[in-house]
C-alpha positions, 0 to 999 in steps of 0.5 A: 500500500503506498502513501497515497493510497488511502486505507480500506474502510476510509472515504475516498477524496472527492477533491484534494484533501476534502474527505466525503461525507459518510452514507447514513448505515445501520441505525440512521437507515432504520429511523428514515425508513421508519419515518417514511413509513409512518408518512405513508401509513398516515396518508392511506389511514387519511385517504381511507378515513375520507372515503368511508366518510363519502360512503355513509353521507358525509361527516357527522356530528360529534360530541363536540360542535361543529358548524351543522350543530343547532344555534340558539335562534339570537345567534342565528338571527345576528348570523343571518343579519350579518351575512345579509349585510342588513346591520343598518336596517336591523338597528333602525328597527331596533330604534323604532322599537325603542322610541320611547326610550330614546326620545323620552314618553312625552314625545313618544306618546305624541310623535311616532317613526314611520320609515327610514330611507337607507338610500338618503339616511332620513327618518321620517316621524309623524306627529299627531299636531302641529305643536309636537311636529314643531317641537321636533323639529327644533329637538333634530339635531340633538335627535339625529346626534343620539341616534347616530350615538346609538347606530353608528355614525352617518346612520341618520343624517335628516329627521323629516317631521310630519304633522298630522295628517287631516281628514279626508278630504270629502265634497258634500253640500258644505263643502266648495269644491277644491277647498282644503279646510282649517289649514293651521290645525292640520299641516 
């Protein structure tokens, strides 16, 4: 054997004086081989799992929740709201339902909310006489700033006030044709 030569069982030179890196043997084998076992025993158990899950109708439920389990009927309902996009809608209505909360009982009693205009953002509110209509008139702007306080701001820009409507308008013997009656008391 000459100097050159390297020894049996050394790795041989790949360039000059760098030795090459030893091939995994014995025990490192094993736990790759092993490693790569258990990734393929994984995937057929998944792939087996999923086709007897399409076979019998799909998954089914549990003991603990899932998304098809039944909802209390308030989280369905915010669910429905929310996926709808009817969160402005909902909360005028919430409004209306609470007018009197909102506004206080005397107005409440005599000024009652008809609509809400999503487009323009303008509530529209009857009074049942020309005093209580003038009255919310100059109440507005602090009515418009507790509810949007309350909606969310920009959901009411205008409060158009109504007063009372009047009563039918009916031709008879004392009636002139065209005339509109008592307009001070009832507009």
């Amino acid at each position: 054997m000459s100097a050159q030569e390297p020894a049996e069982g050394a790795p041989k030179d790949t360039a000059a004086g760098t030795p090459k890196t030893p091939e995994p043997s014995g025990v490192d084998l094993a736990r790759v081989a092993l490693r790569a076992a258990k990734e393929q025993a994984r995937a057929r158990g998944d792939a087996a799992q999923q086709k007897k899950q399409a076979r019998r109708g799909g998954l089914r439920s549990g003991a603990r929740a899932d998304g098809r389990d039944p909802l209390p009927l308030g989280s369905a309902i915010n669910r429905l709201i929310t996926e709808r996009g009817w969160e402005t809608p909902a909360a005028v209505g919430g409004v209306m339902g609470r007018w009197p909360q909102i506004v206080g009982d005397d107005l409440a009693n005599h000024c009652v909310p008809q609509r809400y205009d999503e487009d323009e953002r303008v509530l529209t509110v009857q009074c049942d006489s020309t005093a209580w209509a003038t009255q919310l008139r100059l109440m507005a702007p602090q009515l418009v700033a507790r509810l949007n306080e309350d909606l969310g701001h920009g959901t009411v820009r205008l409060i158009k006030v109504l007063g009372p409507g009047g009563p039918p308008r009916r031709f008879g013997p004392l009636r002139a044709p065209g005339s509109t009656g008592p307009g001070d008391t009832y507009g």
